[in-house]
N, C-alpha and C positions, 0 to 999 in steps of 0.2 A: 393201603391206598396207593396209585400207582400215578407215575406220572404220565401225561402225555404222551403220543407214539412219535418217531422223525417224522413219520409219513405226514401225520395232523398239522405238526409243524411244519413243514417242509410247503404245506399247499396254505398254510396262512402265508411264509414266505412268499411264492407264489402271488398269491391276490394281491399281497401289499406292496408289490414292486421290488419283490427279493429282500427288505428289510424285515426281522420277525416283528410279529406284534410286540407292546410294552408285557414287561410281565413273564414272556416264556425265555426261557434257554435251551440253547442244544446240546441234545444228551445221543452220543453217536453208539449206537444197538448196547447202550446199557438200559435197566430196568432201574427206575428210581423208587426206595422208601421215603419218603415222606412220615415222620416220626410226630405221633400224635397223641395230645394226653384228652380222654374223655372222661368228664363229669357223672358219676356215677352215689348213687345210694353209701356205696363202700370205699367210692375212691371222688375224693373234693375237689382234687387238681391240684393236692397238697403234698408235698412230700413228706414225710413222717419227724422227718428231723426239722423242717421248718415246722411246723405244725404248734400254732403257740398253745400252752398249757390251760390258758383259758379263755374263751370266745368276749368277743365283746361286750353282748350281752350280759356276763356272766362279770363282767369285770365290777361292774359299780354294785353290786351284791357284795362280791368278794370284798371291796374295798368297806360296805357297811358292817359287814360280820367281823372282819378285821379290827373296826372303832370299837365294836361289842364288846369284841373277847377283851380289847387291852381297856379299858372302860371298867368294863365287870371285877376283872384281875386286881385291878387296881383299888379298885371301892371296898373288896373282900379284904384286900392286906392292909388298906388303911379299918376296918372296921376290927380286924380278926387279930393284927400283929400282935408279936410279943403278948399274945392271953393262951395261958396253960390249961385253960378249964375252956369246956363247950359252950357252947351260946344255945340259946331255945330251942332255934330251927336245927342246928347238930342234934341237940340233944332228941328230938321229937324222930326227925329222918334216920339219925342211928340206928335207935331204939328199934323202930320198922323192921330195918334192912336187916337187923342181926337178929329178929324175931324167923324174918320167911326165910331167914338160909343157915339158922343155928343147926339144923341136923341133915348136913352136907358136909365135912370136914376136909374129908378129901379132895371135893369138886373143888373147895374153894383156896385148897392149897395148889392143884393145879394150874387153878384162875389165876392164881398170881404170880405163877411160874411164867404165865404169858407177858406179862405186864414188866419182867426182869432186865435188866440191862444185857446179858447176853441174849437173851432170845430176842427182842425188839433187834438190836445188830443182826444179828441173822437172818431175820425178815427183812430189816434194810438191805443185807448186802444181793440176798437174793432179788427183791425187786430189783434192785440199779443191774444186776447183770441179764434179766428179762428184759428193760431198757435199753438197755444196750443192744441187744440181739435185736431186737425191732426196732434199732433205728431210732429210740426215741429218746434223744440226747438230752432236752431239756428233761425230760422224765426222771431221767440218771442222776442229775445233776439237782434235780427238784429234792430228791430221795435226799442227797449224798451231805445236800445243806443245810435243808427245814429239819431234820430228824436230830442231828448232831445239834444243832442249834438249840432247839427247843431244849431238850437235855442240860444245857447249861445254861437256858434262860433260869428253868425250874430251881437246878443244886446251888451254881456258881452264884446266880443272882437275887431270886429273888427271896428263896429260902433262909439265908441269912439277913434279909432286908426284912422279910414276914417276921421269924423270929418265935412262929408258933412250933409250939412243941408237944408231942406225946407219946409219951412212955419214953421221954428222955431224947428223942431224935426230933429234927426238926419237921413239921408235916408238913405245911402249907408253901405250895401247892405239893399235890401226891405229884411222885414221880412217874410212878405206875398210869396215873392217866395221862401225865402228857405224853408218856412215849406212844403206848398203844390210841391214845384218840389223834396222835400228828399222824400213825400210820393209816388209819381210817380214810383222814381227810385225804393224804396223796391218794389213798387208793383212787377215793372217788374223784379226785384232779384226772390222774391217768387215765381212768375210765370213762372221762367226759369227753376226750378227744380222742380214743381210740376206735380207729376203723373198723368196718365191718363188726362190729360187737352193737348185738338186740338192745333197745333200747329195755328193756325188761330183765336183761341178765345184768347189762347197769347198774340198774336199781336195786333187784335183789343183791349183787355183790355189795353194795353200799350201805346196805341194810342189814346184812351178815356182819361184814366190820365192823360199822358201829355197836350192833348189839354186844359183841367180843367184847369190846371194848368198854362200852358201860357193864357188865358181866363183871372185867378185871377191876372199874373202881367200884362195884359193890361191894366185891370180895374182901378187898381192902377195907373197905368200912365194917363189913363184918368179922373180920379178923381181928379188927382194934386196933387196925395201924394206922387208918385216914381217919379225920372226921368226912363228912359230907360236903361240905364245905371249901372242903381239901382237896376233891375230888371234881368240883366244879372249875375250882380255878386253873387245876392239872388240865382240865380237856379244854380248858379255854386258850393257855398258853401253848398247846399242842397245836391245835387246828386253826387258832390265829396265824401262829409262827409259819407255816405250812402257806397257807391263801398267801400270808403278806410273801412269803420268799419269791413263790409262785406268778404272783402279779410284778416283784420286782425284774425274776428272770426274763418275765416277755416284756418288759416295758426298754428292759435294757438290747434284749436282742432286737426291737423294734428299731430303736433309735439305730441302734448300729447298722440294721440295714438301709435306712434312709440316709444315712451318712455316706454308704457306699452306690448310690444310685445318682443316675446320670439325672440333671436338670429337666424338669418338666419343656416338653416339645413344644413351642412356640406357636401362639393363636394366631388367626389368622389377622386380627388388630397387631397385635406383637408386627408380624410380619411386615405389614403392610407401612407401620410407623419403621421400619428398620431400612426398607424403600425408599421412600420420602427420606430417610434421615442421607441418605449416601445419594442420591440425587442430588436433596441438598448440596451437600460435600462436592459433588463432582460439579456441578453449574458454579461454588464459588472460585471454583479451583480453574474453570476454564474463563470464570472473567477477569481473576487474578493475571493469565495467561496473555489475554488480550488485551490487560492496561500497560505492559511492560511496553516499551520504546520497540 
């Protein structure tokens, strides 16, 4: 977009008695950019690093699946704690899961190699450094805090508060599902605001992950290391810990940028009372003037 020619200006000068109109400047035989952001299908008029991790709409979902997860979590380790033996529903859902995957041994040692403390890190570090390179800072930082976190909601907390145990280790909640069902959930956070990607590869990448991931706590249950039970609470404390970090990073960068922004522009009531008010001020101030001897 270019700006205006001297010559254009020059004969508004002209018309208006040599003053320019309001609004133009004189730009002597330079070419002006005028630097312009358009709204497009791929581009929102957002920058990547503002860009919050979850749209507004999307927030009071997030905020209800969040009560869910820690709800659920909670009602399982007060039902489930401290018992060494399975309960009906373990007992029934096991018995399934190690029924349709007993002659797969290999797949399902594999499956669990996904679900392992070093491979989950390595997934994390690779996303935050894809984050990074796109500019998508709270992305980075989504990664860098819900993943690590979850991991020691799971071991540090709530694993010795559960107190369930099998084959001697404590289970409840699987570790294995919370790492790989928190990486799911960013995935699909990251995928919800990232640009120019098909609303259809979206979905299928979200769809891929989670499958993964329920995959990893099957295996687990068919191995004999989770009950099922195990495995629900692991994905709940995953993909909870994830939404809540997520809704906390944008609630916090929100406020901080409203912290740094100049006071809303004065209406024209505003105005007009600030008129009146210094009017005031000046007519007491000139009768003051005129009572003095």
């Amino acid at each position: 977009m270019r700006a205006r020619s001297d010559s254009h200006i020059t004969e508004c000068q002209t018309s208006r008695g040599g003053e320019p109109p309001a609004g133009y400047r004189m730009y002597q035989d330079r070419a002006v950019t005028v630097p312009m952001t358009i709204k497009t299908p791929t581009n929102q008029g957002i920058r990547p690093a503002t860009r919050p991790l979850l749209s507004d709409a999307a927030r009071l979902p997030a905020a209800v699946l969040i009560a869910a997860c820690a709800v659920s979590t909670a009602l399982l380790a007060a039902l489930l704690g401290h018992e060494r033996h399975t309960d009906r529903v373990d007992a029934a859902l096991d018995a399934w899961v190690r029924a349709g995957l007993a002659g797969h041994p290999k797949l399902l040692e594999a499956l669990a190699r996904l679900g392992d403390l070093p491979a989950i890190a390595g997934m994390t570090a690779v996303l935050i450094l894809a984050c990074l390179l796109w500019r998508r800072y709270r992305g980075a930082a989504l990664l860098a805090i819900s993943i690590p976190a979850a991991a020691v909601i799971t071991e540090r907390l709530l694993k010795p508060l559960a107190g369930r145990t099998l084959l001697g280790f404590l289970s409840f909640p699987s570790g294995h599902a919370t790492g790989t069902f928190a990486l799911a959930t960013a995935i699909t956070v990251l995928l919800a605001g990232a640009p120019g990607v098909r609303r259809a590869v979206r979905l299928a990448a979200s769809v891929i992950a989670f499958a993964v991931a329920s995959a990893v706590a099957a295996a687990m249950i068919a191995l004999g290391f989770h009950y099922f039970t195990d495995a629900v609470a692991g994905a709940a404390v995953g993909s909870g810990t994830v939404l809540a970090t997520a809704l906390v990073i944008d609630l916090l960068m929100l406020a901080w940028r409203r912290s740094g922004e100049p006071p809303p522009a004065a209406g024209p009531e505003d105005r007009l009372r600030r008129v009146n008010a210094a009017d005031s001020r000046r007519r007491e101030a000139d009768a003051h003037q005129r009572s003095k001897p």
